[in-house]
mmCIF file of the N, C-alpha and C atoms, coordinates in Angstrom:
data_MODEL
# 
_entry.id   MODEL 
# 
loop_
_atom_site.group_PDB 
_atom_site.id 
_atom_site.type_symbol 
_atom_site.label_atom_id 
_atom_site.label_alt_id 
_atom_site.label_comp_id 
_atom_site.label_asym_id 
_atom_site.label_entity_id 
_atom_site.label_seq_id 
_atom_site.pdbx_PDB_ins_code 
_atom_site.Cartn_x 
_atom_site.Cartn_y 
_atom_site.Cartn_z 
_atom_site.occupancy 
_atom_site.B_iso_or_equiv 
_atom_site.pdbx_formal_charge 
_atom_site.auth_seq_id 
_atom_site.auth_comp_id 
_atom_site.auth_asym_id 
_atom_site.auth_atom_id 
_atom_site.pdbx_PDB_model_num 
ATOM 1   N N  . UNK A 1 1  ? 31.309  -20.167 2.924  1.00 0.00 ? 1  UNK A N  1 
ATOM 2   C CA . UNK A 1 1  ? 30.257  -20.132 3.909  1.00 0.00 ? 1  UNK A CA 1 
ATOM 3   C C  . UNK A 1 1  ? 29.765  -18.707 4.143  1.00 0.00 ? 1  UNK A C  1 
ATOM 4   N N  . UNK A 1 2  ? 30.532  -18.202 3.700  1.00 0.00 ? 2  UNK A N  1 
ATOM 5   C CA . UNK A 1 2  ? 29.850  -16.417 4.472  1.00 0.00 ? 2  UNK A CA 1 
ATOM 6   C C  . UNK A 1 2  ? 28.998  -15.972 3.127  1.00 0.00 ? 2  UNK A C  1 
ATOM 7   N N  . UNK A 1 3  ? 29.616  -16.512 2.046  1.00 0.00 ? 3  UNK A N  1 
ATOM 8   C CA . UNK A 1 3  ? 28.256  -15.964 0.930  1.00 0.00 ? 3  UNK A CA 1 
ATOM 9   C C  . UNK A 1 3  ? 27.193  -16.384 1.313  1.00 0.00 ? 3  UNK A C  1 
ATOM 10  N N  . UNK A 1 4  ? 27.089  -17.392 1.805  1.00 0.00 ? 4  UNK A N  1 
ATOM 11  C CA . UNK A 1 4  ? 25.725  -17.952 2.507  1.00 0.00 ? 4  UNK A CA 1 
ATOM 12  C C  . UNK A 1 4  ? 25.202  -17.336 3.059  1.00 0.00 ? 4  UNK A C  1 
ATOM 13  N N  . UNK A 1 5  ? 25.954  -17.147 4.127  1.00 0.00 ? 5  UNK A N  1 
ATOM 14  C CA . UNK A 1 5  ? 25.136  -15.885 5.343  1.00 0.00 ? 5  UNK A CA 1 
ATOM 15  C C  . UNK A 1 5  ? 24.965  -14.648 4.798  1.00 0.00 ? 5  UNK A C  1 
ATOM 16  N N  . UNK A 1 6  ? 25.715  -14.081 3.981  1.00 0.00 ? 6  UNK A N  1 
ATOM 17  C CA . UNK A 1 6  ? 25.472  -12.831 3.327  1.00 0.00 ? 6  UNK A CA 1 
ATOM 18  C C  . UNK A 1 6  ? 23.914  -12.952 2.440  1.00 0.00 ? 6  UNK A C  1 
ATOM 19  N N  . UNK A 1 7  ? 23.789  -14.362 1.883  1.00 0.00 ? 7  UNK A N  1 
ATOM 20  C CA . UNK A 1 7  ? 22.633  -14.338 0.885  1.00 0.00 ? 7  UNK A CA 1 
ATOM 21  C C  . UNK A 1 7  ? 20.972  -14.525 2.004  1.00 0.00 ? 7  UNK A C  1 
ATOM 22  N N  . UNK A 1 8  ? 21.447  -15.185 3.119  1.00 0.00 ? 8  UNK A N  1 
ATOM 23  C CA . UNK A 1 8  ? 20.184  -15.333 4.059  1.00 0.00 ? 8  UNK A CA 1 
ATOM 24  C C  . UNK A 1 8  ? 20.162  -14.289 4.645  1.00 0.00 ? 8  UNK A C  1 
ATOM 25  N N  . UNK A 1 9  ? 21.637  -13.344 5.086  1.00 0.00 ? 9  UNK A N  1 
ATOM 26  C CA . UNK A 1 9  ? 20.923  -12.309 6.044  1.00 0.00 ? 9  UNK A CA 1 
ATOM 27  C C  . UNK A 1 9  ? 19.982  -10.958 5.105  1.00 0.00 ? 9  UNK A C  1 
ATOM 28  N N  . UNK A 1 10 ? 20.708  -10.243 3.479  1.00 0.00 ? 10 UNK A N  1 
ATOM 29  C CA . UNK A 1 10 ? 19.941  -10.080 2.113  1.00 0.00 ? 10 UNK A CA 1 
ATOM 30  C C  . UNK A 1 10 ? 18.580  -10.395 2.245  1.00 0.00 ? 10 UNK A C  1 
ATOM 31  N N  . UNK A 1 11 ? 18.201  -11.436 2.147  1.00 0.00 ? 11 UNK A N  1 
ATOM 32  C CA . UNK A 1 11 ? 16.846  -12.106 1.822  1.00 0.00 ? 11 UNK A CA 1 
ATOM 33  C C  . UNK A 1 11 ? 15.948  -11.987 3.292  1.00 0.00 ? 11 UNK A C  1 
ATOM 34  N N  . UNK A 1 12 ? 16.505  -11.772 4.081  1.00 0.00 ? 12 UNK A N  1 
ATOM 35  C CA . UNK A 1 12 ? 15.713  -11.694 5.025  1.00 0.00 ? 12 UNK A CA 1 
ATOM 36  C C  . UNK A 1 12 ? 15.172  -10.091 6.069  1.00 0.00 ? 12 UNK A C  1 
ATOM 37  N N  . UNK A 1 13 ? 16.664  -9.456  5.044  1.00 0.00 ? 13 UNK A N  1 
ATOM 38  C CA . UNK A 1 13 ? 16.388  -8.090  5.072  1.00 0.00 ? 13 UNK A CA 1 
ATOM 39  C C  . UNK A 1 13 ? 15.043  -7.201  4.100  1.00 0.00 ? 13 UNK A C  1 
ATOM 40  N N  . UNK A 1 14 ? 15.049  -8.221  2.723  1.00 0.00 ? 14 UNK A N  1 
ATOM 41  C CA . UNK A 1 14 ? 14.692  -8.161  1.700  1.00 0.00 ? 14 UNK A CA 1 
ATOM 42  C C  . UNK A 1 14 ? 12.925  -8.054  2.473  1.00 0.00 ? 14 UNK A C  1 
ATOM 43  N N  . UNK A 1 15 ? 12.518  -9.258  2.752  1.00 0.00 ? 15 UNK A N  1 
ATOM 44  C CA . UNK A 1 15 ? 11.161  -9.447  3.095  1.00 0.00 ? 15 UNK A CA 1 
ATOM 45  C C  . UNK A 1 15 ? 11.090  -8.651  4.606  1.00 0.00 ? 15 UNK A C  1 
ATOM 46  N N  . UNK A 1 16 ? 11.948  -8.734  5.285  1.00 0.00 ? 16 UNK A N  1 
ATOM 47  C CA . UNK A 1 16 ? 11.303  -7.222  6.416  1.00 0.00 ? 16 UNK A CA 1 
ATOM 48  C C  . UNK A 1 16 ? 10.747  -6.301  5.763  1.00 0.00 ? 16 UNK A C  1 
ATOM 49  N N  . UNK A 1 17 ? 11.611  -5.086  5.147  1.00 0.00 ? 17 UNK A N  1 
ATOM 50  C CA . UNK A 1 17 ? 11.523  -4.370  4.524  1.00 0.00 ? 17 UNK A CA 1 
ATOM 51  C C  . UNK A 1 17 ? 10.583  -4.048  3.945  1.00 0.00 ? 17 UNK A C  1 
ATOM 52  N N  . UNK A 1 18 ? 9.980   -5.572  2.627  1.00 0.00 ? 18 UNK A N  1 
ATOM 53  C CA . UNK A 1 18 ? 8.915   -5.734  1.803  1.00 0.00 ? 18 UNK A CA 1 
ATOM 54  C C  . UNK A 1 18 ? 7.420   -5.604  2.844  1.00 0.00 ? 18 UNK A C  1 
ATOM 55  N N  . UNK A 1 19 ? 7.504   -6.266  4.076  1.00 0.00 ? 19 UNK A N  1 
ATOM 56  C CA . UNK A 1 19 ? 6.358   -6.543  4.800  1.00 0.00 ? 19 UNK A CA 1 
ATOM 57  C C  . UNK A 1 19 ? 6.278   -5.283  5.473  1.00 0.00 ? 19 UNK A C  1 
ATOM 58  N N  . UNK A 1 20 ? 6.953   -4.111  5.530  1.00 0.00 ? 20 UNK A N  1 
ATOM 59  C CA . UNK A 1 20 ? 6.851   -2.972  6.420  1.00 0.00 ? 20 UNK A CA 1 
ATOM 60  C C  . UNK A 1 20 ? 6.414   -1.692  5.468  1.00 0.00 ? 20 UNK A C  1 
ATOM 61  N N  . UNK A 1 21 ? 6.850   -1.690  3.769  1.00 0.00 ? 21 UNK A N  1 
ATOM 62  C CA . UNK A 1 21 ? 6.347   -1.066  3.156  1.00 0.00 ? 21 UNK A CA 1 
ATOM 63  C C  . UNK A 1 21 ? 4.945   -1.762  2.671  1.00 0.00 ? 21 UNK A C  1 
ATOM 64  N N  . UNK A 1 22 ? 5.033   -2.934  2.689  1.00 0.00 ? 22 UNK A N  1 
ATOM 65  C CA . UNK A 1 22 ? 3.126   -3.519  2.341  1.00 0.00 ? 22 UNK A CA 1 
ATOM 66  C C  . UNK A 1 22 ? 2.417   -3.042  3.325  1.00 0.00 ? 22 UNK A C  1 
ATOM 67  N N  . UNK A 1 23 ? 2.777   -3.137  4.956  1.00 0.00 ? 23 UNK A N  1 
ATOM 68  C CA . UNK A 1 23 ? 1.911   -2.636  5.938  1.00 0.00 ? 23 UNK A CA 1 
ATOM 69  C C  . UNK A 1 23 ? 1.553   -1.375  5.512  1.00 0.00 ? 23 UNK A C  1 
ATOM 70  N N  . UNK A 1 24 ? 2.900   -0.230  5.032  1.00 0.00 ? 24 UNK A N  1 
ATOM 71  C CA . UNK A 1 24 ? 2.551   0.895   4.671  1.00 0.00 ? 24 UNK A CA 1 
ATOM 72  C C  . UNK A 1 24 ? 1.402   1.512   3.652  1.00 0.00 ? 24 UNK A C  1 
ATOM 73  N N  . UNK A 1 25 ? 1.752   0.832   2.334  1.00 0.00 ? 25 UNK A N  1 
ATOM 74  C CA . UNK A 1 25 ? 0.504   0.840   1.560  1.00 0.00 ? 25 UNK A CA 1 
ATOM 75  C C  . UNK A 1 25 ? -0.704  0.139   2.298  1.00 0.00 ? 25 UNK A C  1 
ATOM 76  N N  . UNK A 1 26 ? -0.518  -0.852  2.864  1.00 0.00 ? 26 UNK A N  1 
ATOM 77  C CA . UNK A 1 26 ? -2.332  -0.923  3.201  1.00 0.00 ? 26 UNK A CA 1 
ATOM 78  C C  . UNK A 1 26 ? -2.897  0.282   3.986  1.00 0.00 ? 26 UNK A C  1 
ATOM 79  N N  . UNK A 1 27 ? -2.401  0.549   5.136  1.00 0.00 ? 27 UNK A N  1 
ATOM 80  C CA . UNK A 1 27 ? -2.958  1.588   5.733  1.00 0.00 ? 27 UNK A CA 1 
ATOM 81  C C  . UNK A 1 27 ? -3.107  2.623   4.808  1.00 0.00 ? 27 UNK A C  1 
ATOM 82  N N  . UNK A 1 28 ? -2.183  2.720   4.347  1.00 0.00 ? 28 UNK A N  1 
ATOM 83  C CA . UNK A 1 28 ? -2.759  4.414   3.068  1.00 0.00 ? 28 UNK A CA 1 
ATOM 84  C C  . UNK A 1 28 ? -3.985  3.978   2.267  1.00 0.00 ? 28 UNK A C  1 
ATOM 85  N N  . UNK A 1 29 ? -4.379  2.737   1.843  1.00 0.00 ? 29 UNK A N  1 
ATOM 86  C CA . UNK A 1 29 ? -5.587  2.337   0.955  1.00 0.00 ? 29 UNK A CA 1 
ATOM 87  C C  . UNK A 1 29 ? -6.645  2.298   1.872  1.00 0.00 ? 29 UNK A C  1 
ATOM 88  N N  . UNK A 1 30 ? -6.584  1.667   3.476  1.00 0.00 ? 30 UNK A N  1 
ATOM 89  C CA . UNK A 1 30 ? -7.936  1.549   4.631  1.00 0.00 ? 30 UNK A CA 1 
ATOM 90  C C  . UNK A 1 30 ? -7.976  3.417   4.662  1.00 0.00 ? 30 UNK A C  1 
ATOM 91  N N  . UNK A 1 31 ? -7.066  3.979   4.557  1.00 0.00 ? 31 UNK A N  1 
ATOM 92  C CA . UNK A 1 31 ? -7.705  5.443   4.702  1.00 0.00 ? 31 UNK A CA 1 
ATOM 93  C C  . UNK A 1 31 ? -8.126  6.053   3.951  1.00 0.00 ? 31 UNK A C  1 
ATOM 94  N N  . UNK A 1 32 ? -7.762  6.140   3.059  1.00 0.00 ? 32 UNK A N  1 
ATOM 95  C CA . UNK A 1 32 ? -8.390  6.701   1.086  1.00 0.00 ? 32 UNK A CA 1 
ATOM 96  C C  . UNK A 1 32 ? -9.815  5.825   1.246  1.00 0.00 ? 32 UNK A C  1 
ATOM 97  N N  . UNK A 1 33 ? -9.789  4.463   1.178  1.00 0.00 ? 33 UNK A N  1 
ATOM 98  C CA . UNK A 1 33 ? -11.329 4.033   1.031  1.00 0.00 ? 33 UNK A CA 1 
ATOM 99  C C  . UNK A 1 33 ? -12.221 3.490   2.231  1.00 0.00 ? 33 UNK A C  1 
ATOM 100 N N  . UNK A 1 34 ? -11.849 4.895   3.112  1.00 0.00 ? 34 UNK A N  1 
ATOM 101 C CA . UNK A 1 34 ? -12.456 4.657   4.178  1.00 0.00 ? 34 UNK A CA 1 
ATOM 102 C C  . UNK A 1 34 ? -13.126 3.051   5.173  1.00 0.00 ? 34 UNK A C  1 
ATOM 103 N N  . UNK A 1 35 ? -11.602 2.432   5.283  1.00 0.00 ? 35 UNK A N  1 
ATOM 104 C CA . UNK A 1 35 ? -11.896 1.311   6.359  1.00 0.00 ? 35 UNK A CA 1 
ATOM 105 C C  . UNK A 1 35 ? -12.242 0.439   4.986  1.00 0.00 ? 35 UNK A C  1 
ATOM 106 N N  . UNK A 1 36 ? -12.997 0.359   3.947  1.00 0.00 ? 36 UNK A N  1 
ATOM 107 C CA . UNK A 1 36 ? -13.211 -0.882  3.182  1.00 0.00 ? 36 UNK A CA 1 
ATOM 108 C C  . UNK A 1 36 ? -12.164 -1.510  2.890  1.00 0.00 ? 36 UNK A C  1 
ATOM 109 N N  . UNK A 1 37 ? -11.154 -1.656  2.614  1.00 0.00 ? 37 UNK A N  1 
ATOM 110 C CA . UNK A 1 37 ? -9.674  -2.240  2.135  1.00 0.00 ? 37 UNK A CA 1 
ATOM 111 C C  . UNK A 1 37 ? -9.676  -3.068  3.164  1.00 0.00 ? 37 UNK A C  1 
ATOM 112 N N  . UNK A 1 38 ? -9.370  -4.575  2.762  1.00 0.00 ? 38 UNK A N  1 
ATOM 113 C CA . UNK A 1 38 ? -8.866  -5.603  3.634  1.00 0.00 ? 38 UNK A CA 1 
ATOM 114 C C  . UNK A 1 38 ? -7.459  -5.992  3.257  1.00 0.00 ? 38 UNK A C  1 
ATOM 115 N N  . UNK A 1 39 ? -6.521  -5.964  4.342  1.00 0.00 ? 39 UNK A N  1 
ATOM 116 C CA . UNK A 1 39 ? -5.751  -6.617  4.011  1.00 0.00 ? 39 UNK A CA 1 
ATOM 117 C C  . UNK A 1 39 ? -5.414  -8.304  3.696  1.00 0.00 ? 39 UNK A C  1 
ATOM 118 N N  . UNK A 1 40 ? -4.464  -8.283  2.751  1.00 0.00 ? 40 UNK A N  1 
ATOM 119 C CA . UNK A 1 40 ? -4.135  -9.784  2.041  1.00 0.00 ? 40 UNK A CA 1 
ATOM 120 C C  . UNK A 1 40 ? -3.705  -10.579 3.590  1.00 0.00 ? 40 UNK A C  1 
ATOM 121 N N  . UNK A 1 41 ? -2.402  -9.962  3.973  1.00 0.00 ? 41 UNK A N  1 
ATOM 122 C CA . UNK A 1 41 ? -1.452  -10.921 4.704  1.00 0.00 ? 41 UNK A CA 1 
ATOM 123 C C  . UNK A 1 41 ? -1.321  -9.870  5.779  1.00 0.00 ? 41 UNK A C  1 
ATOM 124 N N  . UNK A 1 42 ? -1.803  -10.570 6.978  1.00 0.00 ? 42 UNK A N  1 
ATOM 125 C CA . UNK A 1 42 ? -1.973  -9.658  8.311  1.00 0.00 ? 42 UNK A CA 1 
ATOM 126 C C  . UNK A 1 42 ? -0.831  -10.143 9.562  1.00 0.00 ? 42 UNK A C  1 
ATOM 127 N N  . UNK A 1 43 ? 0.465   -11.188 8.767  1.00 0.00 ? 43 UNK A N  1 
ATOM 128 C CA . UNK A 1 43 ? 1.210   -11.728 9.388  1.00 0.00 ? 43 UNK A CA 1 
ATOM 129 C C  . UNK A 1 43 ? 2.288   -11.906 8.145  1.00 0.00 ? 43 UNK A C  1 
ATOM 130 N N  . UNK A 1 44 ? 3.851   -11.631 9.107  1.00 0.00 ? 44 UNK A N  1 
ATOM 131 C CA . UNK A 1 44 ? 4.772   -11.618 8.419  1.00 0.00 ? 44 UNK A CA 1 
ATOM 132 C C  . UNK A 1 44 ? 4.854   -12.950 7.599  1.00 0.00 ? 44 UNK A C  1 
ATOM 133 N N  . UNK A 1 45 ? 4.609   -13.996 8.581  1.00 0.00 ? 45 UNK A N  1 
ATOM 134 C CA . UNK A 1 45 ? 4.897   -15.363 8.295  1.00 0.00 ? 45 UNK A CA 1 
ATOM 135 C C  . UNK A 1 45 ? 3.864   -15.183 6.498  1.00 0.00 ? 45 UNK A C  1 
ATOM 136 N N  . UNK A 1 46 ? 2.394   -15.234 6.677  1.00 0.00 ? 46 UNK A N  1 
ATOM 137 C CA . UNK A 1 46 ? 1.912   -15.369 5.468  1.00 0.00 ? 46 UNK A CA 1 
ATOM 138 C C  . UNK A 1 46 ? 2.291   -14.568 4.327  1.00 0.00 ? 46 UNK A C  1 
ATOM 139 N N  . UNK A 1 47 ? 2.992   -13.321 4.650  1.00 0.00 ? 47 UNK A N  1 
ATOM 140 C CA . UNK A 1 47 ? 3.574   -12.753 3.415  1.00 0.00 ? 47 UNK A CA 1 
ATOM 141 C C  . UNK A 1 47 ? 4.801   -13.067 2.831  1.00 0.00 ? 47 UNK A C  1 
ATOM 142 N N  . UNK A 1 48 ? 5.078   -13.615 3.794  1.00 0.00 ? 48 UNK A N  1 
ATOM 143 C CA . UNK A 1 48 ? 6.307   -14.105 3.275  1.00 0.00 ? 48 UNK A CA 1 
ATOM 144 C C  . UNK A 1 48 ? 6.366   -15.479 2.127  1.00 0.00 ? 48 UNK A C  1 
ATOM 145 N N  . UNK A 1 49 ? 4.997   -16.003 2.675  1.00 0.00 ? 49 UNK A N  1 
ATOM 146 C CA . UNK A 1 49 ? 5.027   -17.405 1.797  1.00 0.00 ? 49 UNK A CA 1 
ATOM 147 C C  . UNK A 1 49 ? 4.451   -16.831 0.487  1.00 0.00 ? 49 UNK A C  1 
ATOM 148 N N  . UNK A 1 50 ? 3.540   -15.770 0.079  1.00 0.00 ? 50 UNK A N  1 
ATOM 149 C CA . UNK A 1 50 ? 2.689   -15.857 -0.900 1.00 0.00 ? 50 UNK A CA 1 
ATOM 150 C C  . UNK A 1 50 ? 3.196   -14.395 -1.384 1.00 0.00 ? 50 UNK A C  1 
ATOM 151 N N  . UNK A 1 51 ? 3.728   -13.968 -2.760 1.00 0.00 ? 51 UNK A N  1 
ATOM 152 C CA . UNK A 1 51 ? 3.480   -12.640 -3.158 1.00 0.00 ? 51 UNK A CA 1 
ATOM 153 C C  . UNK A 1 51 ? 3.016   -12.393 -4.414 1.00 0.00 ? 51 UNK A C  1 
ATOM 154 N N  . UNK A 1 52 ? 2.529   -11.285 -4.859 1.00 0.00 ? 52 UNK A N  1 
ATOM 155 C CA . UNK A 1 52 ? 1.512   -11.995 -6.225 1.00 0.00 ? 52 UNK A CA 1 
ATOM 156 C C  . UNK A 1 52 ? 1.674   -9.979  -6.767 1.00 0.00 ? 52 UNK A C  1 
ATOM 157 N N  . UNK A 1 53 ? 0.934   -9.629  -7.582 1.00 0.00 ? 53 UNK A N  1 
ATOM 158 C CA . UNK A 1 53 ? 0.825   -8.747  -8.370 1.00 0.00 ? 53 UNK A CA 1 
ATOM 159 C C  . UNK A 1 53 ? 0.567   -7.126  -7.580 1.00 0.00 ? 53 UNK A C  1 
ATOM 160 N N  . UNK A 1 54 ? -1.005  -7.810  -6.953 1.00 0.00 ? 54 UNK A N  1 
ATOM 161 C CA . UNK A 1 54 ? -1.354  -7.066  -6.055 1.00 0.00 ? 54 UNK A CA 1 
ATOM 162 C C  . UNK A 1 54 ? -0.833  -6.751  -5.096 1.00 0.00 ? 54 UNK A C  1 
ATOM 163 N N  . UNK A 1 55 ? 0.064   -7.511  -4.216 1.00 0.00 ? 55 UNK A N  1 
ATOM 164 C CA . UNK A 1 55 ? 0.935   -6.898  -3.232 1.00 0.00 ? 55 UNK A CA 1 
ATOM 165 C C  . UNK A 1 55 ? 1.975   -6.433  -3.783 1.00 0.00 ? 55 UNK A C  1 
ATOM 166 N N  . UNK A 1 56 ? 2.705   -6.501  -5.104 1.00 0.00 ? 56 UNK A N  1 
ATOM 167 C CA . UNK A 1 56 ? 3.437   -5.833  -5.496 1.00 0.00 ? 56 UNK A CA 1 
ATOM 168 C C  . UNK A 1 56 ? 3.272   -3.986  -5.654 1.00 0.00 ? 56 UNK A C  1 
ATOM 169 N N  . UNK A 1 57 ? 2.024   -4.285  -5.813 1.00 0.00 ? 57 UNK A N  1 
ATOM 170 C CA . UNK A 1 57 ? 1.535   -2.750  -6.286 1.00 0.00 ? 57 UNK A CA 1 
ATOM 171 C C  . UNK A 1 57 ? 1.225   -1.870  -4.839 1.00 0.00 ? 57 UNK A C  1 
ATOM 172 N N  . UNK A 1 58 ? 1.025   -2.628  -3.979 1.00 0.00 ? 58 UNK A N  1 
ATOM 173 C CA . UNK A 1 58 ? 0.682   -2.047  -2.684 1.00 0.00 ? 58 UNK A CA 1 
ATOM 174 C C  . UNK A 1 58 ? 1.819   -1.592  -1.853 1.00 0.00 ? 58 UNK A C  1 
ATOM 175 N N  . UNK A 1 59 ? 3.230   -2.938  -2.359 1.00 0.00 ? 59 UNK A N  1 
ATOM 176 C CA . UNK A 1 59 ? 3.995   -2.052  -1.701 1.00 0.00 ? 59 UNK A CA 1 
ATOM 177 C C  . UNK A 1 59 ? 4.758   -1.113  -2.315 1.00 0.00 ? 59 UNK A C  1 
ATOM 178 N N  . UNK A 1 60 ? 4.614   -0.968  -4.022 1.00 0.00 ? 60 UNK A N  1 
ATOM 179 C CA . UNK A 1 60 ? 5.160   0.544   -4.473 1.00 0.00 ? 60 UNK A CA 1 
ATOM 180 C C  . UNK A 1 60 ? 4.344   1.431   -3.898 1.00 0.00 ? 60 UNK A C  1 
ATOM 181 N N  . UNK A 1 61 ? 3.259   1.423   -3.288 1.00 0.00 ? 61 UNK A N  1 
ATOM 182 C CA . UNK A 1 61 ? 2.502   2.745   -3.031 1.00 0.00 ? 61 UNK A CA 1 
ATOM 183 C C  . UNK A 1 61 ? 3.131   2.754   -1.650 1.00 0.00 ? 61 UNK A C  1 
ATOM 184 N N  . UNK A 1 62 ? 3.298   1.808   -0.955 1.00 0.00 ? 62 UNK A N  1 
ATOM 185 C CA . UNK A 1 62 ? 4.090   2.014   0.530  1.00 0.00 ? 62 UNK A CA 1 
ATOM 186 C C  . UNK A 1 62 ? 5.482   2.838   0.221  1.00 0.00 ? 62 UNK A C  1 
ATOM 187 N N  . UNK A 1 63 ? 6.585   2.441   -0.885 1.00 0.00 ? 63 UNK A N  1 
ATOM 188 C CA . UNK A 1 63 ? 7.610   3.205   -0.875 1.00 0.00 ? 63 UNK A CA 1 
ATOM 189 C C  . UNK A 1 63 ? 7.548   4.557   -1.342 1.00 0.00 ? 63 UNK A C  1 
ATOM 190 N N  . UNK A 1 64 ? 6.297   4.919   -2.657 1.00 0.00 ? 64 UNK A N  1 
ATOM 191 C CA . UNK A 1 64 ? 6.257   6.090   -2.950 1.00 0.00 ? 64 UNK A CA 1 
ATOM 192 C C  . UNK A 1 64 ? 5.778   7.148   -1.996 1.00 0.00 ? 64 UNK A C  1 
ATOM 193 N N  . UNK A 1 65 ? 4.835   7.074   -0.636 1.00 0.00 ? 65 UNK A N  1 
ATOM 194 C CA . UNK A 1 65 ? 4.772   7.518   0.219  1.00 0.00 ? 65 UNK A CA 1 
ATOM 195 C C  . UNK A 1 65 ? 6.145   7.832   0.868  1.00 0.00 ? 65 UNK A C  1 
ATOM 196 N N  . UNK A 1 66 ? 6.792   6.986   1.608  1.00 0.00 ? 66 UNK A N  1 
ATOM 197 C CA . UNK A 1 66 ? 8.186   7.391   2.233  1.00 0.00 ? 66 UNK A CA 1 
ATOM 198 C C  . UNK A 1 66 ? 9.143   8.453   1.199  1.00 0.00 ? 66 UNK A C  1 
ATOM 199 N N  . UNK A 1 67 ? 8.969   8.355   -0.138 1.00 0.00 ? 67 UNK A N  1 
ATOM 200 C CA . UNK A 1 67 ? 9.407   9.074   -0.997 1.00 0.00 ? 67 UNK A CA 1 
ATOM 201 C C  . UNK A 1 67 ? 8.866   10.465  -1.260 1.00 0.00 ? 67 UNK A C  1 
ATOM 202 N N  . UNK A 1 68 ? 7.724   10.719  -1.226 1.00 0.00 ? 68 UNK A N  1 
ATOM 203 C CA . UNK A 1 68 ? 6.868   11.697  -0.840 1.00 0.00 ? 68 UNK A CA 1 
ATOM 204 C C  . UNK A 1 68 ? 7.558   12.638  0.379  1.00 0.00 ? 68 UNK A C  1 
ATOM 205 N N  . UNK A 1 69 ? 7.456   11.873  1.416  1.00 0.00 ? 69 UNK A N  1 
ATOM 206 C CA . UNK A 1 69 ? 7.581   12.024  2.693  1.00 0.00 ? 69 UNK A CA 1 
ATOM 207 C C  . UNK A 1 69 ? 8.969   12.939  2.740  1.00 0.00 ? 69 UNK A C  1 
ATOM 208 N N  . UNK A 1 70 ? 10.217  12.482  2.045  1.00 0.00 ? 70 UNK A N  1 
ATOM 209 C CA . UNK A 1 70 ? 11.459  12.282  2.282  1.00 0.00 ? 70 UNK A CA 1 
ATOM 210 C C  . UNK A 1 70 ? 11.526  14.198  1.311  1.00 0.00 ? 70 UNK A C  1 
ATOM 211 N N  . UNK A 1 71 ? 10.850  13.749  -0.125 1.00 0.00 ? 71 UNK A N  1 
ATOM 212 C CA . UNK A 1 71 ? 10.847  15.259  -0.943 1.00 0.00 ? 71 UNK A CA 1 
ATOM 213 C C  . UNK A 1 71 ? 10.106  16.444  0.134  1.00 0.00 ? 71 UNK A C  1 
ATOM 214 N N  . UNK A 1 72 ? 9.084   16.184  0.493  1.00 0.00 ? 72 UNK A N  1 
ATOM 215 C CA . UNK A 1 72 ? 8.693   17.147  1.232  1.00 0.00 ? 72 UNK A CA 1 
ATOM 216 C C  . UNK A 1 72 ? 9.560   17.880  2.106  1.00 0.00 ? 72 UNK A C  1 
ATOM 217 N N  . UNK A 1 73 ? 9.980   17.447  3.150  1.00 0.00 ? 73 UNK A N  1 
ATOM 218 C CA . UNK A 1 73 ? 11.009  17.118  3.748  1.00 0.00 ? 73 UNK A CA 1 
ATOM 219 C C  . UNK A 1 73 ? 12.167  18.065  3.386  1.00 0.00 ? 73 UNK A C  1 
ATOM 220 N N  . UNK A 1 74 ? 12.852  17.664  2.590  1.00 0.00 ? 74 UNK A N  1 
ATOM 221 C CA . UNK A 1 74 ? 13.749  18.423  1.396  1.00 0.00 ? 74 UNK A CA 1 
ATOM 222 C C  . UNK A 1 74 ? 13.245  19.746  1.017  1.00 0.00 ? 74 UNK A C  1 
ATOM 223 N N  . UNK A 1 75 ? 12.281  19.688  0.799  1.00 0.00 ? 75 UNK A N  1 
ATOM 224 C CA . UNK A 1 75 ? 12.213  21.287  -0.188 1.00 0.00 ? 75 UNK A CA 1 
ATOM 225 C C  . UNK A 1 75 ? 11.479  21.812  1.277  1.00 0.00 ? 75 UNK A C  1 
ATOM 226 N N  . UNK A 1 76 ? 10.882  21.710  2.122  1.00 0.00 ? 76 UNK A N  1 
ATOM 227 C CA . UNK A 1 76 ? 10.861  22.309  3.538  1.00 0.00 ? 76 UNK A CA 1 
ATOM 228 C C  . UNK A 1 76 ? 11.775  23.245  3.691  1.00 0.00 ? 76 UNK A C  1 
ATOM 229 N N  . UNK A 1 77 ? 12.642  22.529  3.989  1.00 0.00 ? 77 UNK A N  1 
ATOM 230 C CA . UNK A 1 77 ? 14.575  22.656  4.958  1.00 0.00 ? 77 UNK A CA 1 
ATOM 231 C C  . UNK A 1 77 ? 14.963  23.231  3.583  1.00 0.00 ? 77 UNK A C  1 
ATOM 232 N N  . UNK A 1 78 ? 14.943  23.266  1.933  1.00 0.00 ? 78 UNK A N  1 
ATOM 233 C CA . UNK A 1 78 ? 15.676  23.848  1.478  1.00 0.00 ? 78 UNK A CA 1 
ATOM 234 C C  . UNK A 1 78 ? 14.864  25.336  0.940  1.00 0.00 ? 78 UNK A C  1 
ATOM 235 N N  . UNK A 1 79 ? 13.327  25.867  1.305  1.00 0.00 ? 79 UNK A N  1 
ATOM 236 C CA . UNK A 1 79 ? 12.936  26.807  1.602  1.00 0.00 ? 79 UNK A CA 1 
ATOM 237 C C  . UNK A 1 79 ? 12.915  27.762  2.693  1.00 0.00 ? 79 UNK A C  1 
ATOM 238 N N  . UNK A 1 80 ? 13.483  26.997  3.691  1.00 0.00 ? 80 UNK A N  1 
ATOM 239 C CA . UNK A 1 80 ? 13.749  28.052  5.104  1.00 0.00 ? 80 UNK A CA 1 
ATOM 240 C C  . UNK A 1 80 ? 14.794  28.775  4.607  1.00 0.00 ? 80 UNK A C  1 
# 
């Protein structure tokens, strides 16, 4: 029974996660193309049911930002 719960609480960590770096990439695309970018899924619930190519790609641009974010960051603090 606990692999169970281990595999639902996983999977549900899985799509937070996914829906918080997709939020991330969209906003970085509404700002690059000034407000034209619509988002796909404007609710956890609908992203969760549907994921396809394009949101795949939106949310590597959501993690490569935090990754960005994280190097900057780093070589900051390791130039002081």
């Amino acid at each position: 029974m606990s692999i169970i719960a281990d595999i639902f609480v996983w999977l549900l960590i899985d799509t937070a996660i996914g829906f918080f770096f997709y939020s991330t990439g969209c906003f970085i695309l509404k700002v690059v193309t000034l407000g034209r970018f619509n988002m796909e899924f404007k609710d956890f619930v609908t992203f969760k049911g549907a994921k396809s190519r394009k949101v795949t790609s939106i949310i590597v641009l959501g993690i490569s930002f935090y990754v960005l974010i994280i190097t900057l960051i780093a070589y900051l603090n390791s130039s002081i």
